[in-house]
Every structure is written in structure tokens, then in C-alpha cells.
N, C-alpha and C positions, 0 to 999 in steps of 0.2 A: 761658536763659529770663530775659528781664526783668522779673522780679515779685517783688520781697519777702517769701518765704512767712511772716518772723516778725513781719509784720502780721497774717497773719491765726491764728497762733498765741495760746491763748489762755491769760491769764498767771494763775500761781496766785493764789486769792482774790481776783480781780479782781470789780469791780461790773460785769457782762455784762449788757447793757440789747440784748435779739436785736433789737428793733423798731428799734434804729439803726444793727445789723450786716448791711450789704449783701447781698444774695441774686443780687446782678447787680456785677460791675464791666465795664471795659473789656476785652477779650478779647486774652490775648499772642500770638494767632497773628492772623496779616494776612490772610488766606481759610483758605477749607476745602483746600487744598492745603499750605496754609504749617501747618493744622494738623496735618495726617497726616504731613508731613515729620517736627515736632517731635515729635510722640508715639512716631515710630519711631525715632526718634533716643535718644528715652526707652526704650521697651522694648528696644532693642539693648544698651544700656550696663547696663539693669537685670536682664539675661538673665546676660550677664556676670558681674554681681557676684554674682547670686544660686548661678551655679555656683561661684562660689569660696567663698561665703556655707558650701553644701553640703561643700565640700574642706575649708575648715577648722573646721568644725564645732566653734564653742567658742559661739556665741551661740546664742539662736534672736530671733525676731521674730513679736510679735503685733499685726496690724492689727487696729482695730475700726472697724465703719461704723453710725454709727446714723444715722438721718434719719425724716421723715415720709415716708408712701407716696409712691410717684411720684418722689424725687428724684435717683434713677440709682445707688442702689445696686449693684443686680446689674451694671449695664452700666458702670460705672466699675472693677468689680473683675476682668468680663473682659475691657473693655479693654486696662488697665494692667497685667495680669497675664497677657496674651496669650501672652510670648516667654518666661517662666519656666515650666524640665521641670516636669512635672508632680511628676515624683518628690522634689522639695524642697517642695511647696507642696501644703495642707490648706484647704479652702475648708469652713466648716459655718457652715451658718444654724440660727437656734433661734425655733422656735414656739413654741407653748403648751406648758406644762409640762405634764410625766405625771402619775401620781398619788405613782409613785415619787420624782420628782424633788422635787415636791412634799414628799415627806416629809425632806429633805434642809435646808440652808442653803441660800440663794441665789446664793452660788458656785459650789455644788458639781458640776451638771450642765454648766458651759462646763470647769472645771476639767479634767475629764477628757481636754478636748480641746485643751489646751496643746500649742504646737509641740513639736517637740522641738529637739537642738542641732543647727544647720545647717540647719534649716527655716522657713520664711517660713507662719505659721498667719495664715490670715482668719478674723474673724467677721463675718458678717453678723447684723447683730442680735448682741445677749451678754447678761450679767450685766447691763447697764445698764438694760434694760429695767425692773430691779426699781424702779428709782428714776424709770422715764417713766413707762409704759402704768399701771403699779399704782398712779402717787401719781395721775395722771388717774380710773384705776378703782379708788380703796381698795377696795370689796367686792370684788377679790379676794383681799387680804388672809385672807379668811376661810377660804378654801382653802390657806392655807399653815402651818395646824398651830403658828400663835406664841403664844407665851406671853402671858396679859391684861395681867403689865405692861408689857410690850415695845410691846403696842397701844395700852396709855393713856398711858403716857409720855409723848409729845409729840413727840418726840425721835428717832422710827424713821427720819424720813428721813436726817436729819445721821448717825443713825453707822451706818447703808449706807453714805453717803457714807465714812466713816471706814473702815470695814471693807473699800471699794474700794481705799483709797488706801494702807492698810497692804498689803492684799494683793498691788496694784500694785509697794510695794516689795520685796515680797520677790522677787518675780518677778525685778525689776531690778537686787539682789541674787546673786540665782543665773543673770545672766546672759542674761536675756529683756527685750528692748528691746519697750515697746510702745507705739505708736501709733496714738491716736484720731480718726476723721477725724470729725465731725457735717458734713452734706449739707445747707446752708442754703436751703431753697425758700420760695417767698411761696406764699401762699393761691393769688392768679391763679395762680401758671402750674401751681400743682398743679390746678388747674381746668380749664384749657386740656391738662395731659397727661392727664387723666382723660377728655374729651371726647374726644382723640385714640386711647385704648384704645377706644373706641364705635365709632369710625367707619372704624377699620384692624382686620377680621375680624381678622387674627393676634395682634390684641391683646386681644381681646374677654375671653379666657380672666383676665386681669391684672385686672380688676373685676369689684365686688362691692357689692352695696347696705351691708354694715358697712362696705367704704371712706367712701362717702358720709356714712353716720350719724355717724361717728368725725370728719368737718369742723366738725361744730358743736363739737368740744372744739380748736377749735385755740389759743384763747388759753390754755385751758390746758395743753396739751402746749409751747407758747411759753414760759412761763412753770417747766415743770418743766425743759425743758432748759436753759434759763438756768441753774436754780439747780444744775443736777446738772453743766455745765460747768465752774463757776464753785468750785464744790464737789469738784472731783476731777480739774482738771486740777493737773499738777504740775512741775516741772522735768525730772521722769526720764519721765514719763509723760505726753507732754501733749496736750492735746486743740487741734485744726485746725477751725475754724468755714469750712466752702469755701464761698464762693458759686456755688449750683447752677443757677440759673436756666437756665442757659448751661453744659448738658452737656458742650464738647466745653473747654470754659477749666476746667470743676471737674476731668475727667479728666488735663490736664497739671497741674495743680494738687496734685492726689492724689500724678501718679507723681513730681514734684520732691523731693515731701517723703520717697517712701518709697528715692528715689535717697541723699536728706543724709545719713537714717538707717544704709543701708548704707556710706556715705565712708566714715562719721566711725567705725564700726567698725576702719576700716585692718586689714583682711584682711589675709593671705596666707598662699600654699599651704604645707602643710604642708614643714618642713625634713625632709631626708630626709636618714639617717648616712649612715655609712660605708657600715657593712655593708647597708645597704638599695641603696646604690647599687651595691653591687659585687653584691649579688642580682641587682638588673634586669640588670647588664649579663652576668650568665652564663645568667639568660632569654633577653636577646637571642644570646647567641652561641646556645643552643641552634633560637631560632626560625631563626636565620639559614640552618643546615645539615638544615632538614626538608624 
């Protein structure tokens, strides 16, 4: 693939200005044939590693996706995640919290559903939320049972942030690669995919007039993911700004990066002794004579 992906890697504590991060670039595939060639060519080799990912099970691996509605979320993660068994691989999205969750840390509820080793865990939507939708909507704040000085402080977003990013290490620490993708759309074409849910019946279901209400905050949802990029990407951990506009460039876009992260692993299957192999080969002499 001829594209750069550590351009659009985003570097720790960098100054992230999103109004001048591209939502559109030029697209790496030549037609819509040269793109399904590529993507399959993607998912084949990502199938692959993912079963050896599963054989040697010493890592695991967390994607996270966050974006604004509309930006291909869902459809970028069953794209790219077409050709991996199922059996290695944990897809969960997170809605509004419970009341239980609620009474918890803002960790706590994604926590539970960490990969394990030798497994590739998705989130859709995560923990990050607490630092988008809630710094857009502080009153909900008020449902989360925190301490008055925690609230006056001034200071609750940055050490979210910090509590991310230790968290993150430890994760990285004991062995969990994670990887953030944020789904960069502009206002139009989230306008123009929202008209498109209207006027395609099998979409109709996909909106909601709180979609629509939630467009008037977009300079600030703009302005909170900058700061929560910017604020929590990291070296071990780092977050991917894709230009979305152009669903089928953000999908190869996505699986190149989750391709690097599995290389740079350098797998391989499990060594097997002596006596494991002189095992199999008295299994095999027995299958041989039944």
C-alpha cells in the first residue's frame, strides 16, 4: 500500500488543531476493483496472523474506534475484520452506562472486557467516552456519584486523561497492544450520510432526531477530541486520526495499521519438545492403523 500511515499517527502531546486534519485525502486504490483486490489481500494476510496471533498466545490486542455518528464505525470493523475466526476475536460496543456501572470508576465497565492472550478485543465506543460525550455534556457528571472536590477542581479532565494513559500502560506492560483509531468526518458528509439513512428504507432504522440535536455541538465534540487525542495518545498506545470521508481509503487505512501492529509482534508457533513430538507421532501411528 502506498500511504504513510505515521502521518497520520498522532504524536504524543502534540498541538492537534482537527480543523487542519484532513477528513479526505487522495484514495490508494485506482477503482472500486483495485479496492476490493487490496482489502482482500488485507484480510488474507490479517487472517493469517490472527491465527498464529491465537497459537501463540503471549499478547493480546485492543482496538479502539471512536468517531462522530455516521463515520463507519461499525462498517470498517466488519470489513476489516471479515477473514478473522471468530473464535479469536470480541467485538463490544458500550452505550450509556447502568446504574451499576455508574457506581463504579470510569474504567471499570470496558475493563471487564479486555482481550485475553491470543485474542484481538474491539471496542466500539470505550472508556473514552468519558472525556468526549461527558466533557460536551458535564450534567452528566451528576450521575456519576464523584466526589465535590474532584468536581471543583478544575482538573477532572487532564487526570482522566492521566488515569487513561497510566492505565494504558499497564495494559502494555502485561502485554496488550492497544490501538486507537479516531474516524475523522466533516460536518457535510456527515450531513449528506444522514440524508442517505432517510432516503435508503434499510437505513431508516440508523437515525434519530438526538442524532440531529447532537450537530449543533459539533464544534465542541471537535474541540474535545483534539484535546483528548492530543492528551492520551502515546508511544505504546497511540492514537490514528483516518480520514473518513472516503469509507472504502479509511477501511485500508485501518487494516494496514492493524496488519504493522501484528508484524511487529514477530509471532511464532509455539516450539514443540521432544516429547510432544514423539507424542504426536505415536497419535499418528495409532490414527494410521484404525
Amino acid at each position: 500500500m502506498s500511504i504513510d500511515m505515521a502521518k497520520f499517527r498522532v504524536l504524543p502531546d502534540a498541538k492537534l488543531d482537527l480543523s487542519l486534519w484532513p477528513t479526505r485525502i487522495d484514495p490508494v486504490y485506482a477503482s472500486k476493483a483495485d479496492y476490493q483486490s487490496m482489502l482482500t489481500e488485507q484480510v488474507t494476510e490479517l487472517s493469517a496472523l490472527q491465527e498464529l496471533h491465537y497459537a501463540a498466545s503471549r499478547y493480546s490486542i485492543l482496538l479502539i474506534f471512536q468517531a462522530m455518528d455516521a463515520a463507519g464505525k461499525d462498517s470498517t470493523i466488519r470489513h476489516v475484520m471479515s477473514g478473522v475466526n471468530p473464535q479469536g476475536c470480541q467485538v463490544f460496543s458500550f452505550k450509556h452506562p447502568s446504574e451499576a456501572e455508574l457506581a463504579h470508576d470510569f474504567l471499570w465497565r470496558t475493563t471487564r472486557d479486555l482481550p485475553e492472550r491470543g485474542r484481538i478485543g474491539i471496542f466500539n465506543r470505550s472508556y473514552y467516552e468519558e472525556v468526549l460525550i461527558v466533557r460536551v455534556h458535564p450534567e452528566m457528571l451528576r450521575n456519576q456519584y464523584l466526589p465535590e472536590e474532584d468536581l471543583s477542581s478544575g482538573r477532572l479532565w487532564h487526570e482522566r486523561y492521566r488515569s487513561i494513559v497510566e492505565f494504558e500502560n499497564h495494559l502494555y506492560r502485561n502485554g496488550t497492544r492497544v490501538v486507537k483509531f479516531f474516524l475523522h468526518l466533516s460536518e457535510e458528509e456527515q450531513r449528506k450520510r444522514f440524508i442517505r439513512r432517510i432516503d435508503e428504507p434499510k437505513k431508516n432504522w440508523k437515525l434519530s432526531m438526538a442524532d440531529i440535536e447532537e450537530r449543533q455541538y459539533w464544534k465542541q465534540y471537535q474541540s474535545a477530541y483534539q484535546d483528548c487525542l492530543a492528551g492520551t495518545s502515546t508511544t505504546t498506545a497511540p492514537w490514528y486520526a483516518i480520514p473518513a470521508d472516503d469509507k472504502e481509503n479509511a477501511r485500508l487505512m485501518v487494516a494496514a495499521v492493524v496488519l504493522h501492529t501484528l508484524r511487529e509482534l514477530k509471532l511464532e508457533y509455539p516450539e514443540m519438545s521432544d516429547e510432544r513430538l514423539a507424542e504426536l507421532q505415536t497419535i499418528r501411528a495409532k490414527l494410521a492403523h484404525q
